[in-house]
MILO-595090 format. One record per residue (C-alpha): residue number from 1; residue in one letter; x, z, y. Coordinates in steps of 0.001 Angstrom, whole numbers, plus 500000, padded with zeros to 6 digits. Layout:
pos, code, x, z, y
NUM, A, X, Z, Y
...
END
This chain:
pos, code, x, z, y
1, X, 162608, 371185, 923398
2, X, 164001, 367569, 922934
3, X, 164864, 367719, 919736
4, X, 164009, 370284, 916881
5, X, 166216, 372879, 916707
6, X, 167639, 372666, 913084
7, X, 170705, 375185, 911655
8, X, 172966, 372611, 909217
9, X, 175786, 374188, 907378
10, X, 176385, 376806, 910000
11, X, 173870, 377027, 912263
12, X, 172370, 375100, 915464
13, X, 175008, 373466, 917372
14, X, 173919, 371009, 920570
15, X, 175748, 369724, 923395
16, X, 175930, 372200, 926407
17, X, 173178, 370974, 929047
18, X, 171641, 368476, 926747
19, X, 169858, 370311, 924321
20, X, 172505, 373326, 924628
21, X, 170531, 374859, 927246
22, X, 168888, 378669, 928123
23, X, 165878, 377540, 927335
24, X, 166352, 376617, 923737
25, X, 169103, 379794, 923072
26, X, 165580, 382057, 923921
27, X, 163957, 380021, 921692
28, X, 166473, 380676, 919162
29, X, 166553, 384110, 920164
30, X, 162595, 384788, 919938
31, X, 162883, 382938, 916583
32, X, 165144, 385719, 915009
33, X, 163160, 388504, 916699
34, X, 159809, 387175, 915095
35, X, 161349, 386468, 911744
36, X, 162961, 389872, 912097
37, X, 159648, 391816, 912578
38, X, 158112, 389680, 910126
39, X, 160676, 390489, 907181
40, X, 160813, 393934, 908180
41, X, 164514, 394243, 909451
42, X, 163834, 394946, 913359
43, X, 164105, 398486, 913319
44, X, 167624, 397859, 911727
45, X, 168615, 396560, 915141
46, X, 170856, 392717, 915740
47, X, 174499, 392406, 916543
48, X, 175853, 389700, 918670
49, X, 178802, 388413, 919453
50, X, 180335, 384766, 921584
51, X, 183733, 382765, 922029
52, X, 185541, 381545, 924406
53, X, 183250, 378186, 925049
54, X, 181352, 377077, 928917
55, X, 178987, 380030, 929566
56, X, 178835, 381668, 925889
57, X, 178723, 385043, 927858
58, X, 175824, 384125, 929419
59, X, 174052, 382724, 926151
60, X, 174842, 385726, 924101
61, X, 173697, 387615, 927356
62, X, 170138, 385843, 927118
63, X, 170072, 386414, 923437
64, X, 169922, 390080, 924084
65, X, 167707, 390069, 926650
66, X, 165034, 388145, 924343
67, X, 165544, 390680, 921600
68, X, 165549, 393699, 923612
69, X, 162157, 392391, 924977
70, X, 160892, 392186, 921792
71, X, 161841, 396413, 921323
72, X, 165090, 395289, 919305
73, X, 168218, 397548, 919661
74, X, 171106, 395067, 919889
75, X, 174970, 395558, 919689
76, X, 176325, 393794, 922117
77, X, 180113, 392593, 922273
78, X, 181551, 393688, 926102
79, X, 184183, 390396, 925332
80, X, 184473, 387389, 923359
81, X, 185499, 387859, 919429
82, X, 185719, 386290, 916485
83, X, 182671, 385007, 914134
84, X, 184110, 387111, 910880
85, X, 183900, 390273, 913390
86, X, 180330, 390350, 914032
87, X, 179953, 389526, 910406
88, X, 182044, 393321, 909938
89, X, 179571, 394502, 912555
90, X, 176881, 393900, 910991
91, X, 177601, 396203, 907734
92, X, 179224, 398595, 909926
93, X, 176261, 399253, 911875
94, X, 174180, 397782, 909375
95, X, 171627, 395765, 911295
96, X, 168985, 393937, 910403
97, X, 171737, 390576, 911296
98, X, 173787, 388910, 913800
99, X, 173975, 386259, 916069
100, X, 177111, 384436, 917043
101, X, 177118, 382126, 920021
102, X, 179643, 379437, 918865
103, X, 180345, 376249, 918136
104, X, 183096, 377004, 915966
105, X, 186071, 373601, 915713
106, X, 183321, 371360, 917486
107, X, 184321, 369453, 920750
108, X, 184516, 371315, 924084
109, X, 180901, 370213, 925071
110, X, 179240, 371179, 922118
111, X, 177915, 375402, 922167
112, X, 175815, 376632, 919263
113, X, 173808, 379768, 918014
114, X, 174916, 381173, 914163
115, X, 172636, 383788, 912541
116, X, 174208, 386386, 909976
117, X, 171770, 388043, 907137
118, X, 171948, 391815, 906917
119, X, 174389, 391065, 904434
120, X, 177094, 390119, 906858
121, X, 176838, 386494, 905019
122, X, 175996, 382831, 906846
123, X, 172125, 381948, 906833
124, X, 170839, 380927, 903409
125, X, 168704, 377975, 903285
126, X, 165818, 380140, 903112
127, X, 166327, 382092, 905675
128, X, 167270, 378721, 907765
129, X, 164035, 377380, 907217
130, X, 162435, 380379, 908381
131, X, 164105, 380710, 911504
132, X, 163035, 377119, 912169
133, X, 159477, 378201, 911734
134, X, 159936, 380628, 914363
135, X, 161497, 379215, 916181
136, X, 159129, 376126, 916321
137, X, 155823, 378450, 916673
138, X, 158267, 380193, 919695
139, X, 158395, 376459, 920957
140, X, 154668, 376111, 921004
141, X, 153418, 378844, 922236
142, X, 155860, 379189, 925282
143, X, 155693, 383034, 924538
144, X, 159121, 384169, 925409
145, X, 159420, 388136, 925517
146, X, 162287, 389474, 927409
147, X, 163641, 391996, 930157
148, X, 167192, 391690, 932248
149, X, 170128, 393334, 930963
150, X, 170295, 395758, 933216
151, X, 167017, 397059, 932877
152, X, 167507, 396837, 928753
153, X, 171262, 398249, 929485
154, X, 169244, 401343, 931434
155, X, 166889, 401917, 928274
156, X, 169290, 401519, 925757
157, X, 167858, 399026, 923874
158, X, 170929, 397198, 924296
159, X, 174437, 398867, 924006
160, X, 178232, 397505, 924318
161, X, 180050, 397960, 921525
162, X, 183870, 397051, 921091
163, X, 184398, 395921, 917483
164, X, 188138, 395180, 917623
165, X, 189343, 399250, 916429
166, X, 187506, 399593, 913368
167, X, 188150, 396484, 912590
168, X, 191785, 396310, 912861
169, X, 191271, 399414, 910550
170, X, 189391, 397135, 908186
171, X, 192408, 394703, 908217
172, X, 195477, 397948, 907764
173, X, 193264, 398681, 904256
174, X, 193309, 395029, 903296
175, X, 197246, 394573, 903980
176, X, 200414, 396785, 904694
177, X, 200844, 395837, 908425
178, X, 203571, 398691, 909037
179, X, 205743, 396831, 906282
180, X, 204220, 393290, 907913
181, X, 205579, 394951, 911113
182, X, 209075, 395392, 910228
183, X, 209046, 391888, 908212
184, X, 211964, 390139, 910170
185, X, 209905, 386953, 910963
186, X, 209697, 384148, 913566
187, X, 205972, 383550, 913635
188, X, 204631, 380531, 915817
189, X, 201004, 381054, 916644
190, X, 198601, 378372, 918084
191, X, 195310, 380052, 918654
192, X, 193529, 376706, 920007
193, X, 192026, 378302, 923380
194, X, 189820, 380604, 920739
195, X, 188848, 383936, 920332
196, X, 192014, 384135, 917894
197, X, 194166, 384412, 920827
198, X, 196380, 387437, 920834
199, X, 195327, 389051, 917303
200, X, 198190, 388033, 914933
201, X, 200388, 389455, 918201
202, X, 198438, 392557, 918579
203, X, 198846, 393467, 914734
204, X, 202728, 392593, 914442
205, X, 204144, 393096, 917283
206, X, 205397, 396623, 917087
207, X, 208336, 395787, 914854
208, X, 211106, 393550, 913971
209, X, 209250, 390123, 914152
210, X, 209225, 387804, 917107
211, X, 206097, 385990, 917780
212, X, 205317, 383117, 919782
213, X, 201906, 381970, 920662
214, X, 200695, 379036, 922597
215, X, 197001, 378106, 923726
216, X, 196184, 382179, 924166
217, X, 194507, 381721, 927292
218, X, 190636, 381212, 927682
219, X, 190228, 377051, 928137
220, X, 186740, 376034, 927368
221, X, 187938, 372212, 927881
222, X, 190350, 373018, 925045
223, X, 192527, 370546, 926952
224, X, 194180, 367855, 924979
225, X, 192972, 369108, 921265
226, X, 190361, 369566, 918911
227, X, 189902, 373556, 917958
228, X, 189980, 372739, 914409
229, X, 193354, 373990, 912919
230, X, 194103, 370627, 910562
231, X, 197378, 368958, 910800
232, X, 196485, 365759, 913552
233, X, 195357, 368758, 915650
234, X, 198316, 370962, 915680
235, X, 201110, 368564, 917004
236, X, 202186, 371558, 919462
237, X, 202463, 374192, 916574
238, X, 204668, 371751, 914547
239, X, 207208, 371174, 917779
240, X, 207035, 374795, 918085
241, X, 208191, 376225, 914776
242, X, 211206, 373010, 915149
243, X, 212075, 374777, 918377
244, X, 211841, 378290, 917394
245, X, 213081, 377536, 913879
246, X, 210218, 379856, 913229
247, X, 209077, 380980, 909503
248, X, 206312, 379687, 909478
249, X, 203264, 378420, 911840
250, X, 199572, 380285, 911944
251, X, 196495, 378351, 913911
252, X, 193357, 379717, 914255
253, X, 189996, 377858, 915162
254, X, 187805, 377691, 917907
255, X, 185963, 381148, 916747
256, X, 188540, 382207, 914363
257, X, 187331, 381986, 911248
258, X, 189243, 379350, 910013
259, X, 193330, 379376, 909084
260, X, 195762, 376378, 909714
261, X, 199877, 377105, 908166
262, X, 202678, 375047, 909066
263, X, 206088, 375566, 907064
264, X, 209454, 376681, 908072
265, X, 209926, 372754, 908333
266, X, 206809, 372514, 910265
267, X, 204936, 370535, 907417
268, X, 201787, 370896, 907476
269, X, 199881, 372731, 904677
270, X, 197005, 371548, 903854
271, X, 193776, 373201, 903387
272, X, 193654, 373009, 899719
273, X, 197033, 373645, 899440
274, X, 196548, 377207, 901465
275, X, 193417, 377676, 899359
276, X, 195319, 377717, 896088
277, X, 198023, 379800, 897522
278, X, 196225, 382460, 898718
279, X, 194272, 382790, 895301
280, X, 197929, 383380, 893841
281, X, 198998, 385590, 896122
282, X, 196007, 387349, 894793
283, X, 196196, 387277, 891287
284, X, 200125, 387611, 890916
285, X, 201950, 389259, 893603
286, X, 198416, 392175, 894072
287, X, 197029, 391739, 890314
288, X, 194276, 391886, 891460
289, X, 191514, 389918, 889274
290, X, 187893, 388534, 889932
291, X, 185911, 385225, 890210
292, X, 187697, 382506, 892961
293, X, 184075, 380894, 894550
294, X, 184910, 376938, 895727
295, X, 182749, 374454, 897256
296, X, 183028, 370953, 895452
297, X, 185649, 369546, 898113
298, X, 187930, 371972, 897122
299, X, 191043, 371946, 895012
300, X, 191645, 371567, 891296
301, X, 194221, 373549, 891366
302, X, 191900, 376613, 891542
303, X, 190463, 375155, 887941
304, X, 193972, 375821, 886730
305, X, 194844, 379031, 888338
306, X, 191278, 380404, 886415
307, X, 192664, 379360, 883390
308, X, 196183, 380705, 883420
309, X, 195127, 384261, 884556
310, X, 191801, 384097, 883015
311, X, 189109, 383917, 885993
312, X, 185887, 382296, 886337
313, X, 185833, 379638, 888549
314, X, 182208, 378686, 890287
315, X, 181918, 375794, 892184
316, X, 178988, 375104, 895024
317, X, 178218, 372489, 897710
318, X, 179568, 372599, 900888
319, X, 179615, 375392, 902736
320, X, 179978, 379576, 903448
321, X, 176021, 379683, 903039
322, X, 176259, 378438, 899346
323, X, 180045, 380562, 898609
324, X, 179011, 384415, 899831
325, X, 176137, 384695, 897583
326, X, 178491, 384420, 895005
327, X, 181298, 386536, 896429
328, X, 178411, 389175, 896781
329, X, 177278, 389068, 892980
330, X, 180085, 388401, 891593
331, X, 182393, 391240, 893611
332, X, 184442, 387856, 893879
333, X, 188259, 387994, 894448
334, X, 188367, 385056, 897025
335, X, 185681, 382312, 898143
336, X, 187121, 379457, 900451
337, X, 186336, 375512, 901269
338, X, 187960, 372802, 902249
339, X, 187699, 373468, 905729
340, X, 190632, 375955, 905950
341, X, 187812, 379330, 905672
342, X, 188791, 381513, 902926
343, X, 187122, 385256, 902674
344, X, 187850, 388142, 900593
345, X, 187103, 390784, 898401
346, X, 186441, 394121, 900683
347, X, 186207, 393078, 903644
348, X, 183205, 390748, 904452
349, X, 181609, 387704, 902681
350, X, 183110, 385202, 905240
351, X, 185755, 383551, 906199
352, X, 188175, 385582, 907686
353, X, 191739, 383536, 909821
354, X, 192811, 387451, 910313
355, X, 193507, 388215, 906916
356, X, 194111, 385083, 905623
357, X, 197540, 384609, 907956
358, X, 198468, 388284, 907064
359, X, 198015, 387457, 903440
360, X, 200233, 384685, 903552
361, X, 203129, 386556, 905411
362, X, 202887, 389418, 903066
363, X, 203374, 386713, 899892
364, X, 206396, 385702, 902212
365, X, 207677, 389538, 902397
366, X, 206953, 390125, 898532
367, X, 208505, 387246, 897345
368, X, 211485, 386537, 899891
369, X, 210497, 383045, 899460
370, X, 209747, 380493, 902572
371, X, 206024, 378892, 902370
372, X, 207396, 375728, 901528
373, X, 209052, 377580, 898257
374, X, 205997, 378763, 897391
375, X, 204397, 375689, 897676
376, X, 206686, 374293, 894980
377, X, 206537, 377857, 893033
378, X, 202291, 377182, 892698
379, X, 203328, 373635, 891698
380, X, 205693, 374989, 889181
381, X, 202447, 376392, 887467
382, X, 199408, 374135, 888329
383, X, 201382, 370869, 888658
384, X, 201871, 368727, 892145
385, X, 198539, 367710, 894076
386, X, 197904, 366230, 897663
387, X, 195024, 365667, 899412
388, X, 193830, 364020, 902164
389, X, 190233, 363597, 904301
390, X, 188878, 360632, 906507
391, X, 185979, 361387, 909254
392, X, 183899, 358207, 909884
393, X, 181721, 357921, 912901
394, X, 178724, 356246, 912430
395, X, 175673, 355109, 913961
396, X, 173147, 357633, 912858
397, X, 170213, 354755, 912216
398, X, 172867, 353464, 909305
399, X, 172276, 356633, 907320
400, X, 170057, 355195, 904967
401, X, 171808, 352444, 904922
402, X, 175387, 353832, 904458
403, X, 173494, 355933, 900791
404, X, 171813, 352886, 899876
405, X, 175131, 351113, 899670
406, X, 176920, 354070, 898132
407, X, 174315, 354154, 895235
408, X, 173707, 350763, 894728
409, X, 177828, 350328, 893719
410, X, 178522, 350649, 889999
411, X, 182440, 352239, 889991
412, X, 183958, 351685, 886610
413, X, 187218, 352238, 887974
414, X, 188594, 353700, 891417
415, X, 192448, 352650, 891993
416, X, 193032, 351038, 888705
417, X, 191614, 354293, 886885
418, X, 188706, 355194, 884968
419, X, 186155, 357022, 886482
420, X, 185145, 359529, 883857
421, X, 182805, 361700, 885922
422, X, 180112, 360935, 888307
423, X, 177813, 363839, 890742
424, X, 175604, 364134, 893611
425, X, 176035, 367783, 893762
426, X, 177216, 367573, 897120
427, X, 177195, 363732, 898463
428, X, 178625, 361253, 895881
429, X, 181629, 362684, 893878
430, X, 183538, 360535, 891146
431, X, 186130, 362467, 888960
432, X, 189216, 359901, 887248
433, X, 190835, 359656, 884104
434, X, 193891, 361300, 885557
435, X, 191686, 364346, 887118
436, X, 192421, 362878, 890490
437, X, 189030, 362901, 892313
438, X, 187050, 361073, 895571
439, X, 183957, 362391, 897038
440, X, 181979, 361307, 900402
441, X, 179647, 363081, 902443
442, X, 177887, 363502, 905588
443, X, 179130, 366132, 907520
444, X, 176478, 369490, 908282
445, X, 177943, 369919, 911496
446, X, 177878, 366972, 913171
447, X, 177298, 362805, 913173
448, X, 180549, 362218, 910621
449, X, 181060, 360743, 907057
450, X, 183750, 362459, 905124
451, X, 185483, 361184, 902629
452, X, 187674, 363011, 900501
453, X, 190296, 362599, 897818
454, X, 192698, 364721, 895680
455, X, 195616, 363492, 893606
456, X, 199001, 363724, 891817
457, X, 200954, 361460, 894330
458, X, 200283, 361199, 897923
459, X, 200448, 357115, 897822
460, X, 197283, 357808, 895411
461, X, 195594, 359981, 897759
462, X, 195989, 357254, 900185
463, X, 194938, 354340, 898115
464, X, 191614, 356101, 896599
465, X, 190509, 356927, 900188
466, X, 190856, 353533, 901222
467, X, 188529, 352629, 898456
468, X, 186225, 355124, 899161
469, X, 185736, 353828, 903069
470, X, 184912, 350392, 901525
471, X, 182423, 351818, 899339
472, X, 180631, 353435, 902684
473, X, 180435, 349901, 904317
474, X, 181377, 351958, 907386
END
């Protein structure tokens, strides 16, 4: 092992070869089994699940085959599906967790390993740190227990299991898809060479509606793009709905747990933007009520939408792992983060691209109204804002160096305004005078410094990031 395996926001992800390799997946793998055994959840059994990346097959494959030779029954997927699916597996067989080989909206050589709790929710820090510990002790001992596939296959200690018809059951409770079905639409899909590919198709494509979906094939060199559905990515799905004059544009991520929506106009809507929507859709068009869970780089929009219809609000740091033990005990209506993963009430406590595209048709279909209508219909209520992010490489030596600099500036003001409000609840956040907002942070996924801002005016947006980058010294 070159480097410690460590899980960041969303588990361990490595470059393929480097420290991506077999070796360190059955490290990973003897890791869960041990911490399994030791917390008493083995019997319970594992699911697993991979994408579409170079060889994840053949890591899930070796997963398995390390758990099985530790006497663990695991659910294996026969094909590649998406992250929120094994997440349903896991309460629908409920097993002791899951493991998801994926590297989610990371470049084409990166591969990584994702453990879900029993739960069906991302790893808590806890639980992280334990699986490190194993992990590590799996490292030093060299004791890897395992048997082939075939041989586990024979015993039934492992057995294929094909998620995808309960869980397009799951997804006809959540949302009418026979009225979705016979909606009328032009919907352009771009499902980014990931294990999206296909779904939005397979689910609509019995009626009226006309779907057209490009990057559906299995590409692990995800040629040309990025699999993360945000607007400099999804040049192809704007030209598409402009061709097809389409109603709207879905993308899906790499594993498909993340949502990207394009307009009729193909203007891109940003994550925020999408956040806040679907948390109306929620409250006004279903009535549905409940706590809306955000990590601090979402939208303040959400603070409004709690106050007109009278929801808590809870805010956490960055990422799923912090949001779903809040969806859990709060029953909450809707958790989501800036990344474009939103989850729901009844169904699982992760985010979910599935539902989240069918949610935002159906608020199409109730309302007759085009998204870029309801855009201006939320901003009717909570007032215009626009947001924007920056990712800054850096050298990962300048770490300390890039905090020390952040902490060691004194911000009165930010773009000629006030700051009012300063946190380290999740990097360095300063709130302004005019509830417009800047935050930087390193990224949990991989070597990049974020910086974020939210405003009333676009131009602002654009000014206060610029101010932010000069306060990195990047």
């Amino acid at each position: 092992m070159n480097n410690p395996i460590k899980f960041g926001t969303d588990g361990w992800r490595a470059v393929i070869a480097g420290d991506f390799t077999f070796d360190n997946v059955r490290l990973c793998a003897q890791g869960v089994a041990d911490y399994l055994k030791n917390t008493g959840l083995a019997s319970r059994g594992v699911m697993i699940g991979y994408d579409h990346r170079f060889a994840s097959e053949d890591f899930a494959a070796a997963t398995a085959e390390v758990l099985a030779g530790n006497g663990i029954h695991v659910y294996l997927s026969p094909k590649a599906i998406p992250t929120p699916m094994v997440c349903f597996g896991v309460l629908l067989k409920q097993t002791g967790g899951g493991v998801v080989i994926t590297a989610s909206h990371n470049p084409a050589r990166w591969n990584g390993f994702k453990y879900r709790e029993a739960n069906g929710a991302s790893v808590s820090t806890e639980t992280a740190n334990d699986l490190e510990t194993f992990i590590t002790k799996a490292a030093e001992t060299e004791k890897i227990r395992q048997q082939s596939l075939a041989n586990a296959l024979d015993k039934q200690l492992i057995e294929y299991l094909d998620l995808v018809p309960p869980y397009v059951e799951r997804i006809n409770r959540l949302v009418d898809l026979k009225a979705l079905n016979n909606a009328g639409l032009k919907i352009a899909v771009d499902s980014m060479y990931g294990v999206g590919a296909g779904y939005f198709k397979m689910l609509l494509g019995d009626g009226n509606n006309k779907i057209t979906e490009i990057n559906g094939e299995r590409n692990p060199a995800f040629p040309g793009i990025n699999p993360e559905p945000i607007a400099k990515n999804l040049i192809n799905l704007t030209a598409l709905v402009k061709k097809q004059k389409a109603n709207i544009g879905l993308a899906t991520d790499g594993d498909a747990d993340r949502v990207g929506i394009m307009d009729e106009h193909g203007c891109f809507l940003t994550q925020l933007q999408t956040f806040a929507l679907l948390a109306l859709y929620l409250l006004e068009i279903r009535r549905e009520r409940g706590a809306i869970v955000k990590t601090v780089t979402s939208t303040g929009m959400l603070d409004r939408l709690g106050e007109l219809y009278k929801v808590p609000v809870i805010e956490t740091q960055v990422g799923f792992k912090y949001v779903a033990p809040y969806m859990i005990e709060q029953n909450a209506l809707i958790g989501g983060e800036e990344s474009g993963g939103y989850g729901f009430r009844g169904h699982v406590p992760e985010r979910d691209a599935i539902p989240a595209g069918l949610f935002m048709l159906d608020f199409m279909l109730k309302t007759g109204k085009t998204p870029s209508q309801l855009l201006s219909y939320l901003y009717s209520k909570v007032g215009e804002h626009y947001y924007d992010r920056s990712d800054l490489k850096f050298p990962a030596e300048k770490r300390g160096e890039i905090i020390k600099h952040i902490e060691h500036a004194k911000l009165g003001e930010i773009n000629g305004v006030k700051v009012t409000k300063t946190d380290t609840v999740d990097g360095f956040r300063y709130i302004l005078a005019d509830n417009s907002w800047l935050l930087i942070r390193f990224s949990g996924t991989e070597p990049v410094l974020r910086v974020y801002a939210e405003a009333d005016d676009m131009e602002k947006v654009k000014r206060i990031l610029i101010a932010g980058r000069e306060l990195t010294g990047v």
